[in-house]
C-alpha positions as CSV (number, residue, x, y, z in Angstrom):
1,X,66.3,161.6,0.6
2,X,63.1,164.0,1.2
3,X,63.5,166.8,2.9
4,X,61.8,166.9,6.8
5,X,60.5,170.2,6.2
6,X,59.3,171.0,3.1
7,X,59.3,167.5,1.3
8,X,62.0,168.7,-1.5
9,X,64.8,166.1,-2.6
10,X,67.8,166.7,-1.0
11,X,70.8,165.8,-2.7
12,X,73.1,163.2,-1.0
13,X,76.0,165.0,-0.8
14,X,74.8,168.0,0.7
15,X,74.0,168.6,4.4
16,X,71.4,171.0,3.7
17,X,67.5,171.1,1.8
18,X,68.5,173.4,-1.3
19,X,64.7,174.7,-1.2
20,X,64.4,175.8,2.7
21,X,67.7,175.3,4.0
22,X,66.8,172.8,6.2
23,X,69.7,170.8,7.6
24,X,68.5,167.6,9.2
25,X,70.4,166.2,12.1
26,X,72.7,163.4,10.5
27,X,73.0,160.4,13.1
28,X,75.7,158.0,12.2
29,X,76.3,154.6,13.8
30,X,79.6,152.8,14.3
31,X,79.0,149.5,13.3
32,X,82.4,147.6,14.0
33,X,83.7,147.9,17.4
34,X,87.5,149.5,17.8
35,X,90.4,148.9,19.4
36,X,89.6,150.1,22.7
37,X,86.1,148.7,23.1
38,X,87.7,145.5,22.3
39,X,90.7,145.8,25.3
40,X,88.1,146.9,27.3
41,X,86.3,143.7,27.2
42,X,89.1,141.5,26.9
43,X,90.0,143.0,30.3
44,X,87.0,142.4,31.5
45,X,87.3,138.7,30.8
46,X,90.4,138.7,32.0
47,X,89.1,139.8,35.3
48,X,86.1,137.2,35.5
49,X,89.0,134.3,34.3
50,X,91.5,135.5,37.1
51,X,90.0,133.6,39.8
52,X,89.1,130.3,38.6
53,X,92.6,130.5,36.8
54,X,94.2,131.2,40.2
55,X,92.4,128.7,42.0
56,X,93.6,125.5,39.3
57,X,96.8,126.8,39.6
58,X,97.3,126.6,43.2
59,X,96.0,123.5,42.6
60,X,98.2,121.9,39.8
61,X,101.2,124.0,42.0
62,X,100.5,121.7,44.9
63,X,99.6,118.6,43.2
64,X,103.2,119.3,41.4
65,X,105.3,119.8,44.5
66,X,103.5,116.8,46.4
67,X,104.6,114.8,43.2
68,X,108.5,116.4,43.5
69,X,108.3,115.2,46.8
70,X,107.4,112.0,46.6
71,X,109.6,111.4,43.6
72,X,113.2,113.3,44.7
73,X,112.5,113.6,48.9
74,X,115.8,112.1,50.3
75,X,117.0,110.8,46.9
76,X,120.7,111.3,46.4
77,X,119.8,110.7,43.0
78,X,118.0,113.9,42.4
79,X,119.2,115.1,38.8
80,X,120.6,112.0,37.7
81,X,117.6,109.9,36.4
82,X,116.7,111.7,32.8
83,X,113.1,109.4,33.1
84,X,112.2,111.3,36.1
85,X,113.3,114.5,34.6
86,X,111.8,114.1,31.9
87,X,108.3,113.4,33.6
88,X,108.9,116.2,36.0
89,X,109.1,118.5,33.4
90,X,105.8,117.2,31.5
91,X,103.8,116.7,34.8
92,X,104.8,120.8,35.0
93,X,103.7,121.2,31.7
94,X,100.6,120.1,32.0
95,X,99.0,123.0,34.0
96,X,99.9,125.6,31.2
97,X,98.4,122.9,28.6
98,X,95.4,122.8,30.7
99,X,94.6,126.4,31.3
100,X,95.5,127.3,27.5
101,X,92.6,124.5,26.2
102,X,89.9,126.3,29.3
103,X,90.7,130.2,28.1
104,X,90.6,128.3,24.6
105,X,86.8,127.1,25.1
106,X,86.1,129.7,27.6
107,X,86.5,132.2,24.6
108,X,85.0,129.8,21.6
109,X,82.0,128.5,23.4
110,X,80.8,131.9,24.5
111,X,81.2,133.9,21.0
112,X,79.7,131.1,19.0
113,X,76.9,130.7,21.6
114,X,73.2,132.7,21.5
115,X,75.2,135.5,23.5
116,X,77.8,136.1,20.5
117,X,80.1,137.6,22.8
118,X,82.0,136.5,26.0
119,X,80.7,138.2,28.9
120,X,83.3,141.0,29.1
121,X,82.6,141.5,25.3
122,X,78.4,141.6,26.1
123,X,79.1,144.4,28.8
124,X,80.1,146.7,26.6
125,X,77.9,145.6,23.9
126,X,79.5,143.9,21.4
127,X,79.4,140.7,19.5
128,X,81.7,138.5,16.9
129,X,79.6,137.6,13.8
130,X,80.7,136.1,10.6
131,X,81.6,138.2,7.7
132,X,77.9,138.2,6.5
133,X,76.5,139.2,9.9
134,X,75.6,136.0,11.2
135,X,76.8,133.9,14.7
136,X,79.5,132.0,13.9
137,X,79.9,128.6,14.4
138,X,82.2,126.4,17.4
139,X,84.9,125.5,14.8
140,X,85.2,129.1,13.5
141,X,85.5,130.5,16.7
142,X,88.0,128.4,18.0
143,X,89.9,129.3,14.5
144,X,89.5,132.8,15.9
145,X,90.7,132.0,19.1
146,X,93.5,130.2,17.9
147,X,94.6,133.0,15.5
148,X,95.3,135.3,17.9
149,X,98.2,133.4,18.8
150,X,99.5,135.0,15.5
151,X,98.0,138.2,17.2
152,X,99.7,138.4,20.1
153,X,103.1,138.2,17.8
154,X,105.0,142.0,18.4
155,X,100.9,142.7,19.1
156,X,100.7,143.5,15.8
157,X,97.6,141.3,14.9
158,X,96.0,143.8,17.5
159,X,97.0,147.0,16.9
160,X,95.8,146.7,13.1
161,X,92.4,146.6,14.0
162,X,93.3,150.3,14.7
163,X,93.6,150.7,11.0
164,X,91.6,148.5,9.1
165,X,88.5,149.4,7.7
166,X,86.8,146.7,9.4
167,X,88.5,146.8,12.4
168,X,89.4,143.5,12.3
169,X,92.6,141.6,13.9
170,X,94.7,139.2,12.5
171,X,92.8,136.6,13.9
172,X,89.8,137.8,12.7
173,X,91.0,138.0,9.5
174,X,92.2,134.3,9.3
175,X,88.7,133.4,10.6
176,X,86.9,135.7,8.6
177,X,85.2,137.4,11.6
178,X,84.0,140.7,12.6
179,X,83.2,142.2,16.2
180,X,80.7,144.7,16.1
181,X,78.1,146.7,18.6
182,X,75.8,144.6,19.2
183,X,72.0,145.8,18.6
């Protein structure tokens, strides 16, 4: 590196020109996002998901109890038929399938689109990229997405990226993904 001032090498290690003293300004730039960049913009998400979330589950909830109506209303019955049990309890099940495949595309189509990030993640400036850089693809951020099932096990997939040089999650990890400030 040449010095600013006088046009002397400046050694590497040192913070200082040897010839004139001159100490240039030393600018370093983060590249991987942390821990609390990340929340931040999962919270965000979570905010924009909150009300279309709400609004299929009120939904589903009446669709559900119109269906317990018409199925147990005024049957002694009520308990005693394991077939109607048994579809009671899938037809209830179904909701939390559905929502867990939308938050599952919601987050894979955004981060392997142009954008790179879901919009929480592009308000605060930062993207998912593959390990060399580059946007990832729809199958490898749905990988992603799916690992941080093992993520959200004790948290621990989450509070390693804390602590790893990368900053990467579990599920990052298992998709071999980064998230990094965007440009």
């Amino acid at each position: 590196m040449k010095c600013e001032k006088c046009g002397s090498d400046i050694n590497e290690m040192s913070n200082s020109c040897s010839n004139c003293g001159f100490a240039p300004q030393m600018v370093t730039v983060e590249l991987y996002a942390g821990f609390w960049k990340r929340f931040i913009a999962y919270l965000l998400d979570s905010i924009i998901l909150a009300i279309p979330l709400f609004i299929v589950s009120i939904i589903f909830a009446v669709l559900i109890n119109g269906i317990a109506m018409l199925l147990f209303f005024g049957d002694s019955s009520m308990g005693s038929n394991p077939a109607l049990d048994i579809m009671f309890v899938i037809v209830g099940l179904i909701p939390s399938v559905l929502i867990f495949i939308l938050l599952l595309l919601y987050f894979a189509v955004f981060e392997s689109s142009n954008w790179q990030a879901t919009p929480g993640k592009k308000i605060i400036g930062i993207k998912v990229v593959d390990i060399q850089g580059e946007r990832i693809a729809f199958g490898k951020a749905l990988l992603r997405n799916v690992g941080r099932i093992a993520s959200s096990i004790l948290c621990i997939g989450y509070i390693i990226i804390g602590f790893t040089q990368k900053k990467q999650g579990l599920h990052d990890m298992i998709a071999g993904t980064l998230v990094v400030n965007a440009d």
